[in-house]
C-alpha positions in Angstrom: 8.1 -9.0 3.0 9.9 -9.3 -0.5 8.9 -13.0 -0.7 4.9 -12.0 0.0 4.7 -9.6 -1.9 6.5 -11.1 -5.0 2.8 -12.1 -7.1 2.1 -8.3 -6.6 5.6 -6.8 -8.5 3.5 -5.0 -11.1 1.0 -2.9 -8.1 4.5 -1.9 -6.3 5.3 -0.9 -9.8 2.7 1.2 -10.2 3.4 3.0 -6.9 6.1 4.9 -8.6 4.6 6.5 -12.4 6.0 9.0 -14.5 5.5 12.4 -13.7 3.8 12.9 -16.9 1.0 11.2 -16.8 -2.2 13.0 -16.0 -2.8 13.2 -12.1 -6.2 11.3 -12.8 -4.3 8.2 -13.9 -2.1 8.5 -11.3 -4.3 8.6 -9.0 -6.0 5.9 -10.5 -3.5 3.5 -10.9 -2.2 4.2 -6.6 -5.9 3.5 -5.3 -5.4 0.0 -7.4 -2.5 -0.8 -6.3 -3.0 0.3 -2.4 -5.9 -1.5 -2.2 -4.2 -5.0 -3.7 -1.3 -4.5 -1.7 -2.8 -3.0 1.9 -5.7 -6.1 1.2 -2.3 -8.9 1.1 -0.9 -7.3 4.2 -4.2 -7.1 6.3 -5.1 -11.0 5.1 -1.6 -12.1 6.2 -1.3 -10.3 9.5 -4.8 -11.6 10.1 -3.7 -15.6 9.4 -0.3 -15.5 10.4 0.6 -13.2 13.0 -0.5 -13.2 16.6 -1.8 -10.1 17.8 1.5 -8.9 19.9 3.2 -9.1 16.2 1.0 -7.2 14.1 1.7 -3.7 15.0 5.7 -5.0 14.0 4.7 -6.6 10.8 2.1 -3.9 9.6 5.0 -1.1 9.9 7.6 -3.9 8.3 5.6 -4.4 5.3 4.4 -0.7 4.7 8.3 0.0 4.9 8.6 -2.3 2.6 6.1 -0.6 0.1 7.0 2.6 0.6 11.1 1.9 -0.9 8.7 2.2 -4.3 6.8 5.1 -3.8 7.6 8.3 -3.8 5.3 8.4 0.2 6.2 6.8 3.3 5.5 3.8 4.9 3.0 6.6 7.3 1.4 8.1 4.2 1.0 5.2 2.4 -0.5 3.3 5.3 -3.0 6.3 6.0 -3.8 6.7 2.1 -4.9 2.5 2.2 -6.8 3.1 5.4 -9.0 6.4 3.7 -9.3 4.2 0.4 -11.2 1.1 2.6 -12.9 3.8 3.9 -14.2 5.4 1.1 -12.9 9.0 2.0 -9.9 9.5 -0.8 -11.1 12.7 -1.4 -10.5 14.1 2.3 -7.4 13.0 2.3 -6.8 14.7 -1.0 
């Protein structure tokens, strides 16, 4: 997961912001970042993992991004899938 996700240090970064920006920015900055990061895992788990492994890998690497945010792996996941979706506000 760490070696993966290595070219994408400064989305995890962004996972985790102050708490005084403005909750526009922060906002922002997460639907950015989700969307490079969820985008990586999807194209990997598409090319690399047979389909008895994804359900494994998909909660591996959403573990994985969650140790920078201040969600879960569950939340985050769910916040990536409303964002390819196009629904950010319902889940809001």
């Amino acid at each position: 997961c760490k070696e993966l996700l290595r070219p994408f240090k400064k989305s995890l970064r962004k996972l985790h912001l102050p708490q005084h920006l403005p909750t526009e920015k922060k906002l922002k900055y997460t639907k950015e970042s989700l969307t490079i990061i969820g985008d990586r895992i999807d194209l990997f788990l598409q090319r690399y993992c047979r389909a008895s492994e994804v359900k494994h890998w998909q909660k591996m690497f959403w573990r994985f991004v969650s140790l920078f945010s201040e969600m879960d792996a569950k939340q985050l996941q769910k916040l990536y899938k409303y964002i390819k979706n196009n629904r950010m506000d319902k889940f809001l």
